[in-house]
C-alpha positions, -999 to 999 in steps of 0.1 A, spaced: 42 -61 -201 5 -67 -202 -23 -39 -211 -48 -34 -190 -83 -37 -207 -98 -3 -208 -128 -15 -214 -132 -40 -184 -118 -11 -165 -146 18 -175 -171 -9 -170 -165 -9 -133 -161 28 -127 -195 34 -147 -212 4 -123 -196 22 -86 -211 55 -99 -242 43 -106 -242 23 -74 -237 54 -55 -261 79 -71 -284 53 -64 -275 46 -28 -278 84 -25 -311 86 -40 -322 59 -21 -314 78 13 -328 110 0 -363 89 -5 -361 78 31 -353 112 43 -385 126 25 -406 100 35 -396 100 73 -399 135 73 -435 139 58 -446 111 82 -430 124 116 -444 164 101 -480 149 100 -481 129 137 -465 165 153 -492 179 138 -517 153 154 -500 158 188 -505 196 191 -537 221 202 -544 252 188 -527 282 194 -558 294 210 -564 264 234 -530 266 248 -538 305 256 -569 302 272 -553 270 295 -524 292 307 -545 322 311 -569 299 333 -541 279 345 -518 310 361 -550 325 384 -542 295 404 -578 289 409 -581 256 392 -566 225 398 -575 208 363 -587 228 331 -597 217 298 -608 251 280 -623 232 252 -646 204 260 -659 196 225 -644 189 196 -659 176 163 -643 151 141 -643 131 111 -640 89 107 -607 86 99 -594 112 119 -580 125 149 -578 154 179 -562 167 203 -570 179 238 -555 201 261 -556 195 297 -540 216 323 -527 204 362 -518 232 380 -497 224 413 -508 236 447 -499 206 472 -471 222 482 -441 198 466 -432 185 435 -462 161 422 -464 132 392 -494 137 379 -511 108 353 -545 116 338 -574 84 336 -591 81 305 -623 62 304 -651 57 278 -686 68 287 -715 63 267 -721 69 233 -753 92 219 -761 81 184 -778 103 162 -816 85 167 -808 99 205 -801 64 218 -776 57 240 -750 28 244 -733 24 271 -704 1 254 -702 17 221 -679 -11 197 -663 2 180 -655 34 197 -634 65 197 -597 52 208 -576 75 231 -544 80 239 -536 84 277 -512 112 278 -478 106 297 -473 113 334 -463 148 343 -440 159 366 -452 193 383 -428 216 405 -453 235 433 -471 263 420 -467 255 384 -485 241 357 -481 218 328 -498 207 296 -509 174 289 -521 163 252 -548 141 246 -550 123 215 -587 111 203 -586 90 168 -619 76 152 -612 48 135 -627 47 98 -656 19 110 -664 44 140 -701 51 145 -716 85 138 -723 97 174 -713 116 201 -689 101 223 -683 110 263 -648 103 276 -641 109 315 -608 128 321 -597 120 358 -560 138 371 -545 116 399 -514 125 421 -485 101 427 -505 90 454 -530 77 435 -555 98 446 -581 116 427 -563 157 423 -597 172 412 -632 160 399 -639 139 373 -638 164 338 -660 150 307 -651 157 275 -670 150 237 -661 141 206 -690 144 179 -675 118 154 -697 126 117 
């Protein structure tokens, strides 16, 4: 009969342990890390408390067709906001709404304007909402200034179209003062 070499033996039960505390670590690291990163673009993605009250307050009289309570925002290089705009339903049906984003002009701070300001706020067109008649819904607009981004204030034209294509209401500006 042969003996088994013990030592051989504990060798390979000491590597598989270490192997899987160090798989498990290794998973734990990606948990935190996903988790931080996904935390901080939720954040990005939502509007005040305080926004979102005065759009449904304005949004439930029925009265308006497109509302964006806050029309200014200010802002650092580097960083980004959020708007709220709100499409209220009254066509009598169940709409897809998509909202147009457009750069307008750029007022630097010698009170110039340019017209193509490079480089420029970047936006992020929200997605296309799907409206039931006589309700409303929420759409988020993301604004990021890019680090090189000049000092300014920057114009960006909001319009709502219906799944027609058409224009729903009038062309909405909004401002980001980027310092």
């Amino acid at each position: 009969m042969r003996k088994m070499n013990k030592k051989g033996l504990e060798l390979s039960i000491n590597f598989i342990v270490i192997l899987v505390i160090s798989i498990a670590i290794f998973g734990m690291g990606i948990y935190f890390v996903s988790t931080i990163f996904i935390g901080s673009s939720d954040v990005i993605k939502t509007i005040s408390q305080q926004e979102e009250t005065q759009l449904e307050k304005r949004l439930m009289t029925g009265r308006e067709k497109v509302v964006i309570p806050i029309e200014t925002k200010t802002m650092k290089r580097g960083e980004a906001v959020v708007f709220g705009i709100g499409i209220f339903n009254n066509m009598g049906s169940t709409k897809t709404f998509s909202v147009d984003v457009t750069p307008g002009p750029m007022y630097k701070e010698d009170r110039s304007i340019e017209l193509t300001p490079t480089p420029g706020v970047v936006t992020e067109n929200p997605v296309d909402q799907i409206v039931k008649n006589n309700e409303y819904k929420i759409a988020r607009l993301t604004v990021r200034a890019p680090p090189n981004t000049d000092k300014g204030r920057y114009q960006i034209n909001i319009q709502v179209k219906d799944d027609t294509g058409a224009d729903y209401d009038t062309i909405r500006l909004i401002y980001i003062n980027v310092e």
